[in-house]
C-alpha positions as CSV (number, residue, x, y, z in Angstrom):
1,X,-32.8,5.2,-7.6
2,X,-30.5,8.0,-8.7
3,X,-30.0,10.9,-6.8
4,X,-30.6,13.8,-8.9
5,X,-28.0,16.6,-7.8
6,X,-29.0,18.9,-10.7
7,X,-32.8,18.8,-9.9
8,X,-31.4,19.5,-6.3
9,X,-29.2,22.1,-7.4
10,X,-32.2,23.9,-9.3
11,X,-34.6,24.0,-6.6
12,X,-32.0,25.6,-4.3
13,X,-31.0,28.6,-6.8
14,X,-34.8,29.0,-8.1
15,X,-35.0,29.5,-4.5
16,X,-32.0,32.1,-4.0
17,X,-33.1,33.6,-7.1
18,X,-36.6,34.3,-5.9
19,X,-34.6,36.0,-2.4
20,X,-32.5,38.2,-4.1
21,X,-35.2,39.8,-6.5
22,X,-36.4,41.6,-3.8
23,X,-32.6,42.7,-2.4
24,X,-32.2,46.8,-2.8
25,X,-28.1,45.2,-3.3
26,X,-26.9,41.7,-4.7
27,X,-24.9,39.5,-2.7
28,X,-21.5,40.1,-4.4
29,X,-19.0,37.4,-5.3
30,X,-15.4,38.0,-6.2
31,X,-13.2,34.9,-8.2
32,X,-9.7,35.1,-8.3
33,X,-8.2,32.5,-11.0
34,X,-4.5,32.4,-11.2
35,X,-2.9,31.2,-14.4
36,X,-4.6,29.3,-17.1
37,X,-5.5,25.6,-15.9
38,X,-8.2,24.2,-18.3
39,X,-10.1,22.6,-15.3
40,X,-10.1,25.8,-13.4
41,X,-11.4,28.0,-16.6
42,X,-14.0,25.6,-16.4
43,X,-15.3,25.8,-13.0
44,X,-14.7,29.7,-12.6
45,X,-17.3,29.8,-15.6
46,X,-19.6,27.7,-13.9
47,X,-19.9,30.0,-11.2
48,X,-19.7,33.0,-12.8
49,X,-22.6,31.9,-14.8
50,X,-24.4,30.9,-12.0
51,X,-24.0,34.3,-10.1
52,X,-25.4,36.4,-13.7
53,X,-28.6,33.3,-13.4
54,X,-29.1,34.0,-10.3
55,X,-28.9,38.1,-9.8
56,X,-26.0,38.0,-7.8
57,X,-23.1,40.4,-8.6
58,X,-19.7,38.8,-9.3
59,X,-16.1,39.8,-10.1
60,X,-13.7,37.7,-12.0
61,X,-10.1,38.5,-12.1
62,X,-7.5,36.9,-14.2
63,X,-4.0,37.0,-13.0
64,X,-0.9,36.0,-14.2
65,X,0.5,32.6,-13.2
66,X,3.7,34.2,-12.3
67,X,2.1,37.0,-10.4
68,X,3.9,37.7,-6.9
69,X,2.3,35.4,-4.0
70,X,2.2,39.1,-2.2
71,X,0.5,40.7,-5.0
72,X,-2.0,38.0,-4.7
73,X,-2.3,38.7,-1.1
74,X,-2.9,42.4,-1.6
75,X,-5.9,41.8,-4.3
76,X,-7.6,39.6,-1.6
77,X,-7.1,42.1,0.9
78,X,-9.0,44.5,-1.3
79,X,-11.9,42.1,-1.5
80,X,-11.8,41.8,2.4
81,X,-12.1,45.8,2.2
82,X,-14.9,46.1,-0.4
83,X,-18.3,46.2,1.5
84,X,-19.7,45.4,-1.7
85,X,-18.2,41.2,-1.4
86,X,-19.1,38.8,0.1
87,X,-17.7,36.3,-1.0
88,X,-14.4,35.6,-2.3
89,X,-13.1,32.5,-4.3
90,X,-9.8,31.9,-5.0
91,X,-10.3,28.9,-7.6
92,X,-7.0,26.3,-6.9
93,X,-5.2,24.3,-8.0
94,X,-2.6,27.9,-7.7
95,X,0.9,27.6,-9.5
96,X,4.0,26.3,-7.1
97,X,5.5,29.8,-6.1
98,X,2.4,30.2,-4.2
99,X,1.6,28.7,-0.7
100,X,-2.2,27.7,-0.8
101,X,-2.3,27.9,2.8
102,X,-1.3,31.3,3.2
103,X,-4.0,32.6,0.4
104,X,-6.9,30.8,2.3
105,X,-5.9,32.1,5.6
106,X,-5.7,35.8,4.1
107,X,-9.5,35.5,3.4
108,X,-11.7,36.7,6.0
109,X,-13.3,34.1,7.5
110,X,-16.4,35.7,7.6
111,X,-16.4,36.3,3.2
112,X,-14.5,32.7,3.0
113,X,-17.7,30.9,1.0
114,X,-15.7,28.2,0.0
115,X,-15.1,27.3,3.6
116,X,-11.6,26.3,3.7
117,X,-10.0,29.0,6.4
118,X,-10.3,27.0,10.0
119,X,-12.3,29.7,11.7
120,X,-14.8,29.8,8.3
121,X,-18.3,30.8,9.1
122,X,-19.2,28.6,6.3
123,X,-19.6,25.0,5.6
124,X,-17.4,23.5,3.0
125,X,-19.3,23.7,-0.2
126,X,-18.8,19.8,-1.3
127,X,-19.1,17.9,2.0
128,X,-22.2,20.9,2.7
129,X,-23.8,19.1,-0.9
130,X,-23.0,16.0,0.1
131,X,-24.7,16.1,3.0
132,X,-28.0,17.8,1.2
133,X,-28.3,15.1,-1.4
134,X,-27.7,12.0,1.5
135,X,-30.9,13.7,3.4
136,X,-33.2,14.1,0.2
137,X,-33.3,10.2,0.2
138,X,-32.5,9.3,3.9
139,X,-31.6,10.3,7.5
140,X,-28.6,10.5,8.8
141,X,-28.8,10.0,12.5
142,X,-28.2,6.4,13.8
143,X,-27.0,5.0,10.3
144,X,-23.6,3.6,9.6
145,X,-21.5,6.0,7.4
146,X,-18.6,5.2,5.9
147,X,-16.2,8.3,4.1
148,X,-13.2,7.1,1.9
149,X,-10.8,9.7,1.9
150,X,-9.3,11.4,4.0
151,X,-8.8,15.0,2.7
152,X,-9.0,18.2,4.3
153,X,-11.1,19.8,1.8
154,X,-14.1,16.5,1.7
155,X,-13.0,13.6,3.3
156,X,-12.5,15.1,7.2
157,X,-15.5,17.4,6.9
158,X,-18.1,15.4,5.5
159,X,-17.1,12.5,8.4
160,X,-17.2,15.7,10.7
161,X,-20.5,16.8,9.5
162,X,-22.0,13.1,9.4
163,X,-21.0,12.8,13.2
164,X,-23.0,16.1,14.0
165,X,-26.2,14.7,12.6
166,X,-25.4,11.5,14.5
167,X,-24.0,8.7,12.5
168,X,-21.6,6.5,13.4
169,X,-18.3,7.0,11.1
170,X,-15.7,4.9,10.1
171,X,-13.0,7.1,7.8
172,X,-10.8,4.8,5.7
173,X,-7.9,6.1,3.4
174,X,-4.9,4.4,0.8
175,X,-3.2,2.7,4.2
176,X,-6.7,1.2,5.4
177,X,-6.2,-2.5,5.1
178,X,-9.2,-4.5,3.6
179,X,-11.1,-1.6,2.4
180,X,-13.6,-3.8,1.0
181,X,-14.5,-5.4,4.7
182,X,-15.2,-1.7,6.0
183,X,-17.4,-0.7,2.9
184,X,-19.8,-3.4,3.2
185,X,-20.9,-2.3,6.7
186,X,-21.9,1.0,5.7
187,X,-25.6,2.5,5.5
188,X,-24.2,5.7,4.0
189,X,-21.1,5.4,1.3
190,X,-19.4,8.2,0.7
191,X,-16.6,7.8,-1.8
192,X,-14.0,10.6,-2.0
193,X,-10.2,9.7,-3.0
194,X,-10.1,10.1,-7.1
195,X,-9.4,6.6,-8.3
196,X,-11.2,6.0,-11.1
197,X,-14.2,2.9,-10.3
198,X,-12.2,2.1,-6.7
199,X,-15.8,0.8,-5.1
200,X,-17.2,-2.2,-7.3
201,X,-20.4,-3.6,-6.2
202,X,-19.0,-6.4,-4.1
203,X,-18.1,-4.0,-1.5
204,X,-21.6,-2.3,-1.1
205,X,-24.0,-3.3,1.3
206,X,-27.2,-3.9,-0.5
207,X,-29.6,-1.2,0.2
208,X,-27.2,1.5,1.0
209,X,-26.6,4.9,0.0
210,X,-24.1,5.5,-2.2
211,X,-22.6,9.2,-2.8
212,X,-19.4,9.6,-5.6
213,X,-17.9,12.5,-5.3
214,X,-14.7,11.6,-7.3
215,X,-14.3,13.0,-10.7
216,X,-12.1,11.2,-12.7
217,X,-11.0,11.8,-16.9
218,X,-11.4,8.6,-18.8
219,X,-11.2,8.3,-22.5
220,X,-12.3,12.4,-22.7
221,X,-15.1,11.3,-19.9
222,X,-16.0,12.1,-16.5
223,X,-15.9,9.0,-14.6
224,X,-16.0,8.8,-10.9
225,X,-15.0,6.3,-7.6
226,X,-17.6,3.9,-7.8
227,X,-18.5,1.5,-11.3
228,X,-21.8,2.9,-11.5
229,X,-23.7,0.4,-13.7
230,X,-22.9,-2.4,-11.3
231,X,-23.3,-0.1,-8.0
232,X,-26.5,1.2,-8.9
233,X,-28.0,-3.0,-9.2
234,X,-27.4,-3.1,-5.6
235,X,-27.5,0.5,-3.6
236,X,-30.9,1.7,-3.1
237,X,-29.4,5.1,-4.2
238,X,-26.6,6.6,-5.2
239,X,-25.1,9.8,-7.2
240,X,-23.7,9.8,-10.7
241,X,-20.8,11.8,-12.3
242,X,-21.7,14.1,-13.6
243,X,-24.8,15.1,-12.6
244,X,-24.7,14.5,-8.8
245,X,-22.1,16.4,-6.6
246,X,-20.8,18.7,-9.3
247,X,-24.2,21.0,-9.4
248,X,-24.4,20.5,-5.7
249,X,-20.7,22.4,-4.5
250,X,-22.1,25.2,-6.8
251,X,-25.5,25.5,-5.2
252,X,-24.1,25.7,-1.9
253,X,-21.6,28.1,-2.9
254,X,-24.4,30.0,-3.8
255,X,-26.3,29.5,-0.5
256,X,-22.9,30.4,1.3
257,X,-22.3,33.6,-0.3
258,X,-26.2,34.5,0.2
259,X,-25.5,33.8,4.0
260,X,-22.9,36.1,4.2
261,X,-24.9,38.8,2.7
262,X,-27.0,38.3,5.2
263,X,-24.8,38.7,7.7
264,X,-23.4,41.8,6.4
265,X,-26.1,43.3,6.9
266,X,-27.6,42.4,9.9
C-alpha cells in the first residue's frame, strides 16, 4: 500500500486551519531566502502558499546573495524581536560567504520551527513527518528500524526519534559495508542519503515499511532512494516521491510554528 503524505498533509492543515479561525492573532511566519537558487524559490513558495491557505501570517524577504553574513544576522535578530513571529525560516542551501551554522544558532530556539538550533523547542520538520507517516500504517515500538543516512538534519534525528518510541535502530551511511545485509533486517526502512534508486527490492524485507525521503532530479523528474516499482511488489508500505515526505516537512512546519504561537502566548 502507498502511504499517502498529501492526504496526510491535508488532514493536518484542514486541522490547523480550523484552530486558527478562531485566533484574535495568526501565528506569524517569517522566510528569509538568500540569493536566487531555483530549488529554494521553489520551496519558499510552497510555504508561503501554505501559510496564505491556512490563515497564518507570513513574511518573505528576498536578499541579496552577496548580502553581508552580519547583515543577515541583524534581519534575524529583528524577527527574534518582533512579537508578532513566530517562526522564522531561513531557507538553505545559503551562498559560501555565509556560515550556516552561525545563522541557525542566531535563531531563537524558541521561534526555530525548522528545528535545526541544538536547544530547538521543535522537532525537525522531516524526521517529525517521517515519523507521522511510519505511525499512520504501523507502530513503532519493538520493530526493527533501519535509517540510511547519516545527516544532521534527517538521518541522526529520525534514528533519535525512532529510539524514543522504542525501536531498535541500526544507522548505516556511504562507509557501512554490506548495506544490503543490514537492510534486509529491517521492520521500518528509512532511506535518507540522495542516491538516486540506492535500495532495490532485493535488500527489503518483505512486509516492511519503507519511507524515501530522498529527492533526486532524473531526466527533469523527481526520483527518490528506493526503485519504487520493484520496492513497492514487496514492502507492505512505503512512500513515493513526490507525494510522500515532501507535503509532510511542510505540514509539520506548519504544526511547529502553530506550537510556538502557542507558546507565546501562554
Amino acid at each position: 500500500m502507498i502511504i499517502d503524505g498529501r492526504k496526510l498533509a491535508a488532514e493536518i492543515k484542514m486541522e490547523l486551519k480550523e484552530k486558527v479561525k478562531s485566533l484574535s492573532r495568526k501565528p506569524g511566519l517569517a522566510v528569509i531566502r538568500v540569493g536566487e537558487d531555483p530549488a529554494s524559490q521553489v520551496y519558499v513558495n510552497i510555504k508561503t502558499k501554505t501559510c496564505e491557505e491556512l490563515g497564518f501570517h507570513s513574511e518573505v524577504i528576498v536578499l541579496d546573495e552577496k548580502i553581508s553574513e552580519d547583515e543577515l544576522l541583524k534581519l534575524i535578530e529583528h524577527f527574534n524581536q518582533r512579537a508578532n513571529i513566530d517562526g522564522i525560516l531561513v531557507q538553505l542551501p545559503l551562498p559560501k560567504h555565509i556560515s550556516e551554522q552561525k545563522v541557525i544558532m542566531a535563531i531563537s530556539p524558541n521561534k526555530d520551527v525548522d528545528g535545526f538550533h541544538p536547544l530547538s523547542k521543535f522537532i525537525p520538520c522531516t524526521p517529525k513527518g517521517i515519523i507521522q507517516l511510519i505511525e499512520s500504517v504501523t507502530e513503532i515500538k519493538g520493530q526493527h528500524a533501519v535509517v540510511v543516512g547519516r545527516s544532521n538534519i534527517v538521518g541522526k534525528p529520525v534514528a533519535k526519534l525512532l529510539l524514543n518510541k522504542n525501536a531498535t535502530v541500526t544507522v548505516c551511511h556511504s562507509q557501512t559495508k554490506d548495506l544490503e545485509s543490514h537492510t534486509k533486517q529491517a521492520d521500518i526502512l528509512v532511506a535518507a542519503v540522495g542516491k538516486s534508486l540506492l535500495i532495490t527490492a532485493e535488500m527489503v524485507k518483505p512486509g516492511a515499511v519503507v519511507i524515501d525521503v530522498g529527492v533526486n532530479r532524473q531526466d527533469k523528474k523527481l526520483i527518490g532512494d528506493v526503485d519504487f516499482s520493484t520496492v513497492k511488489e514487496k514492502a507492505a508500505f512505503i512512500s513515493p516521491v513526490p507525494g510522500g515526505v515532501g507535503p509532510m516537512t511542510v505540514a509539520c512546519l506548519m504544526q511547529n510554528t502553530f506550537e510556538s504561537f502557542l507558546n507565546s502566548t501562554k
